[in-house]
Each structure stands twice: as C-alpha cells, then as structure tokens.
C-alpha positions as CSV (number, residue, x, y, z in Angstrom):
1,X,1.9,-7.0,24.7
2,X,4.4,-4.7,26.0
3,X,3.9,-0.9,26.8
4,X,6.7,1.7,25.5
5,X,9.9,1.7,27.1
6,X,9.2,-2.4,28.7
7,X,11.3,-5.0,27.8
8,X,10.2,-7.3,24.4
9,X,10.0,-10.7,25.9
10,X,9.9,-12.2,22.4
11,X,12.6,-14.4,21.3
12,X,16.3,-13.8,21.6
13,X,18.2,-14.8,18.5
14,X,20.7,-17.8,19.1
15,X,22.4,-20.1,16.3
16,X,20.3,-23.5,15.3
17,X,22.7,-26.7,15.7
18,X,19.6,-28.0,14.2
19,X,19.6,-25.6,11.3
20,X,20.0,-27.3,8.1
21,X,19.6,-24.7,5.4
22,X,22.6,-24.1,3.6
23,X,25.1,-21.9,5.9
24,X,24.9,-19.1,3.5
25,X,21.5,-18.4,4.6
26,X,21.7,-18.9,8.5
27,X,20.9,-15.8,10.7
28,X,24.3,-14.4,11.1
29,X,22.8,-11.9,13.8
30,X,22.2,-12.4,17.7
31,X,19.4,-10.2,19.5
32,X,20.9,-9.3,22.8
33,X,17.6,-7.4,24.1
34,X,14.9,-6.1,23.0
35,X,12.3,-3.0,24.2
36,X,9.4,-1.2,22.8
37,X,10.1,2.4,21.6
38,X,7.1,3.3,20.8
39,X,3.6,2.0,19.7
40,X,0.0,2.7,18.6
41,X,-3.0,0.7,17.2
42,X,-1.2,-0.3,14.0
43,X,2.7,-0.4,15.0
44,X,5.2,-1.1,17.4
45,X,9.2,0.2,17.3
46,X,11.2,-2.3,18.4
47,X,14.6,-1.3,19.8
48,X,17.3,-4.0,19.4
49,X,20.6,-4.4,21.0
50,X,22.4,-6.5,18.4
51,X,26.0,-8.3,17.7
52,X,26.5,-7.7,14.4
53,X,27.0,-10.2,11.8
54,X,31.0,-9.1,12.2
55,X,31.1,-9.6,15.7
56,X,30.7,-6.0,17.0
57,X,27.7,-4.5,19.4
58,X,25.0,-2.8,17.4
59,X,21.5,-1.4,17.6
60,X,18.9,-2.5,15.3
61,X,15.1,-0.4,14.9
62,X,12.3,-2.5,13.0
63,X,8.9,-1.5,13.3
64,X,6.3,-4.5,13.6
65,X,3.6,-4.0,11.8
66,X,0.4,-5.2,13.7
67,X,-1.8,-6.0,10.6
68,X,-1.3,-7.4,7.6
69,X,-1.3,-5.8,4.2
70,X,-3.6,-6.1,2.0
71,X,-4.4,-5.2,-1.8
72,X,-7.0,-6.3,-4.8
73,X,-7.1,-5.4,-8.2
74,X,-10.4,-5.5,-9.5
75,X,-11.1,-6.1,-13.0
76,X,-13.7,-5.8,-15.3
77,X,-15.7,-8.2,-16.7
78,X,-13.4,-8.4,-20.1
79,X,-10.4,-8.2,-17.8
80,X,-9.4,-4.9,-20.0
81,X,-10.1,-2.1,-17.1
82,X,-8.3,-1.8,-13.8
83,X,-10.5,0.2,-10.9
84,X,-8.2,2.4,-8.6
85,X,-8.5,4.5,-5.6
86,X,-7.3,8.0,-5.4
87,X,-6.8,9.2,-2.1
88,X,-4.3,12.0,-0.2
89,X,-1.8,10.2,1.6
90,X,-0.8,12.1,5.0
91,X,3.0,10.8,5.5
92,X,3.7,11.9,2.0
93,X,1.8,14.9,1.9
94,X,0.3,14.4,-1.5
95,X,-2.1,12.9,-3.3
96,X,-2.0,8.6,-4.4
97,X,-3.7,6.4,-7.3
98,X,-3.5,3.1,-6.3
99,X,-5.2,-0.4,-6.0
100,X,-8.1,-0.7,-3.2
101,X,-5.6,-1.5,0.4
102,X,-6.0,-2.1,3.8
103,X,-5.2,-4.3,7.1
104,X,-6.2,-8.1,8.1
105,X,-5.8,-9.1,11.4
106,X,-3.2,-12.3,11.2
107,X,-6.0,-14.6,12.7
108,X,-8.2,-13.4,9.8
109,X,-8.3,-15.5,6.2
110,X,-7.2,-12.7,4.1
111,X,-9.2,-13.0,1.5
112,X,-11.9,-12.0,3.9
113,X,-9.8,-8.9,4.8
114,X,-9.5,-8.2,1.2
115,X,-13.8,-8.9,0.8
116,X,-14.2,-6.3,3.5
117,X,-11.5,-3.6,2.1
118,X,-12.6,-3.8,-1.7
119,X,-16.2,-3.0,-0.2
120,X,-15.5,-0.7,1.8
121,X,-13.6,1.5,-0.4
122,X,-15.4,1.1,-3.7
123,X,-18.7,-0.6,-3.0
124,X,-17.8,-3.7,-5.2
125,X,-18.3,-7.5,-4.0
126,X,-16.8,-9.7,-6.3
127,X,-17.6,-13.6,-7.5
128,X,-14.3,-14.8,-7.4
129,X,-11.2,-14.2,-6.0
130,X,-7.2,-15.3,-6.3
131,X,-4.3,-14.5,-4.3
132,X,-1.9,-13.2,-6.8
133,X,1.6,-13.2,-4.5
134,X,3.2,-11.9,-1.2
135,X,5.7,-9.4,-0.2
136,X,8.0,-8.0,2.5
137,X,7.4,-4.3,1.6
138,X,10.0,-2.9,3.6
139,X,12.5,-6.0,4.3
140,X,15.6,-3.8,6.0
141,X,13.5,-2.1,8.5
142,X,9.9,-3.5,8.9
143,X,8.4,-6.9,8.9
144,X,5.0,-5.6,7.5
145,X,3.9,-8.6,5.1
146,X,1.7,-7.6,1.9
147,X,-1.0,-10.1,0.3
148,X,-2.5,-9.0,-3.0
149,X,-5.3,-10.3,-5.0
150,X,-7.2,-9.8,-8.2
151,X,-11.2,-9.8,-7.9
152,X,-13.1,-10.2,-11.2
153,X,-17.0,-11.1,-11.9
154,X,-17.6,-7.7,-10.0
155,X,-21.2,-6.5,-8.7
156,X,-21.7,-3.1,-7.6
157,X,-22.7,-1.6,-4.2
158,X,-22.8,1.1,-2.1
159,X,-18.7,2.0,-0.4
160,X,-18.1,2.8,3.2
161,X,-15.0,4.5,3.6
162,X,-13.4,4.7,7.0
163,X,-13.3,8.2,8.7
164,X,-9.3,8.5,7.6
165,X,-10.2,7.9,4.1
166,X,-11.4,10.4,1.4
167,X,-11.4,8.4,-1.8
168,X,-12.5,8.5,-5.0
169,X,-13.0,6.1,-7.7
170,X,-11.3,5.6,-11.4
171,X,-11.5,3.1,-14.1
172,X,-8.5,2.9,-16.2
173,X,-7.6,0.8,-19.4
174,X,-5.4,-2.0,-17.7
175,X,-2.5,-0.7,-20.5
176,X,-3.1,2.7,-19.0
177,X,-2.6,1.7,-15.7
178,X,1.2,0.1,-16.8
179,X,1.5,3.5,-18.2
180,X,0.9,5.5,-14.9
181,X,3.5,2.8,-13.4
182,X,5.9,4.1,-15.9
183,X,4.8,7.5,-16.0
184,X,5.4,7.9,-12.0
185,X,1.4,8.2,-11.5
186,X,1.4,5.3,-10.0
187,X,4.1,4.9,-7.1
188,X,2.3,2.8,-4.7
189,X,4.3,-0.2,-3.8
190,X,1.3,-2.7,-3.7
191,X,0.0,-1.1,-6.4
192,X,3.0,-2.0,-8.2
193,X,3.8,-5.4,-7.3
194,X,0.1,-6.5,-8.4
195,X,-0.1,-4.8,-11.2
196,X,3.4,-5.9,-12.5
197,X,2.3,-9.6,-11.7
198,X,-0.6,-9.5,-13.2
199,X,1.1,-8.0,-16.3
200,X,3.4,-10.8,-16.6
201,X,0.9,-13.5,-16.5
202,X,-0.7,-11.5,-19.6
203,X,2.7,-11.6,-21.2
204,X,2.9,-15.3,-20.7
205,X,2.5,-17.7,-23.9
C-alpha cells in the first residue's frame, strides 16, 4: 500500500466500450492520477486529479475506509427491547446512544466481525443471526461500506471493550428507541438505518 504523498497505483478511470448498463448510469468521470494524502491504521485520503463529468480539470478527495462497518441490533427474547451503547464520541465531542459498531477486515465473514463486536462491547453472544441491509454511509466523499444485523436468542457474558471505548449499556422498549430516532437521541447513522429497517419489516402486513 502506498505511503503519504506516493502515487495510488490503483486503477485509472477510462470509459467501458463493453459497458452495457444503461448510459445514464455510466461513470461520466475520468481519474487522471491519484496520490495518498494522508493515512493511518483505519483510513487513507486519496487525492484525485479528475476531468469532470463536463469536461473540465478537477480535484476530487475520498477517504478509503480500510475496514468495513459493522452494526447489530440485539433484541430480546420477545423482540420488544432494543440493547444500545452509549459512548462519548471524540470527532463530535459529545456524547452517542447507538446500536453495538465496529470494523471487519474485507477478508473477514462479517457476521463474524459482528460476533466479535456485539461481545466485545456488551458481553452478549447470540443464537442466531441475519444480515438486515447495506449501506454507503458517506457516498460523495468516502467509500466506507456499512453491514448491519439483528442478533436475537441472546446469552449473556462478560464485555471487553477496547482501550478507546468507554461504554455503557441500555435496554430500551424497541418503540422507545423510534422515539429517540425522532427525538434527535439517537443520531447515529447505522443506528438509524437498522433500526428504521427493522421498523418497517414490523410495519409489514
């Protein structure tokens, strides 16, 4: 992998003759060059010299995300209660309810990844598990992906939080955890996206 300030040798972007999607949805953008900014254990900034989809020379920044998100909602055994993590979150400088997160390597299954965080942070294994949905959390400047799961038929155990992480633990009524979404309690995006989907499916006939 490159160091800060080397050239990217990953792919340059070039029109597909072969593409057949409809044209609509074709990369309009070709990468000129790319050069690492800046990196650490969990990210890269990418630098990108860019024509534009109009033509013109641009730059382009995306940060690569070297793990993959990951999220679980675990519920309780009547599916009613919702068991968050509360935890001080230093790039906003204030303090987060949210589902159990962390990071899978890409070469990882991730529902091992999200076995390891859900123990990890709460102390819970779990009998069975189901991948809920994916998303690009931050599609106009990072390509970090998110997978999210719920975890039910819970057993409890004893949590090993990371050194970053002070956490704490808190079981909420799943209606009251809709109600934190509203409320603004809640403003996780992950936290969000499984929650909401999970809601949905309880909406469904």
């Amino acid at each position: 992998m490159p160091a800060v300030g080397d050239r990217y040798d990953g792919p340059v972007s070039r029109s597909d003759p072969t593409d057949q999607r409809d044209p609509a949805e074709r990369n309009p953008w070709r990468r000129v060059s790319r050069r690492v900014a800046y990196e650490n254990p969990w990210i890269q900034v990418l630098h990108d010299d860019v024509i534009r989809p109009d033509g013109s020379a641009g730059i382009y920044g995306v940060v690569h995300f070297r793990h993959i998100a990951i999220g679980v909602v675990p519920l309780d055994e009547a599916g009613d209660r919702v068991l968050l993590v509360g935890q001080y979150r230093y790039a906003l400088e204030r303090y987060s309810w949210e589902i159990p997160e962390g990071g899978g390597d890409f070469g990882e299954e991730p529902v091992l990844a999200a076995q390891r965080e859900l123990a990890e942070e709460t102390g819970y294994a779990a009998e069975a598990w189901r991948e809920l949905c994916r998303a690009d959390l931050s599609n106009s400047v990072a390509d970090e992906l998110a997978i999210l799961f719920v975890a039910t038929g819970l057993v409890a155990g004893e949590a090993h939080p990371e050194g970053t992480e002070q956490l704490q633990t808190r079981w909420v009524a799943f209606d009251e955890a809709m109600a934190m979404i509203r409320g603004g309690e809640i403003t996780d995006a992950m936290s969000i996206l499984a929650l909401q989907v999970l809601a949905l499916e309880r909406a469904a006939p």
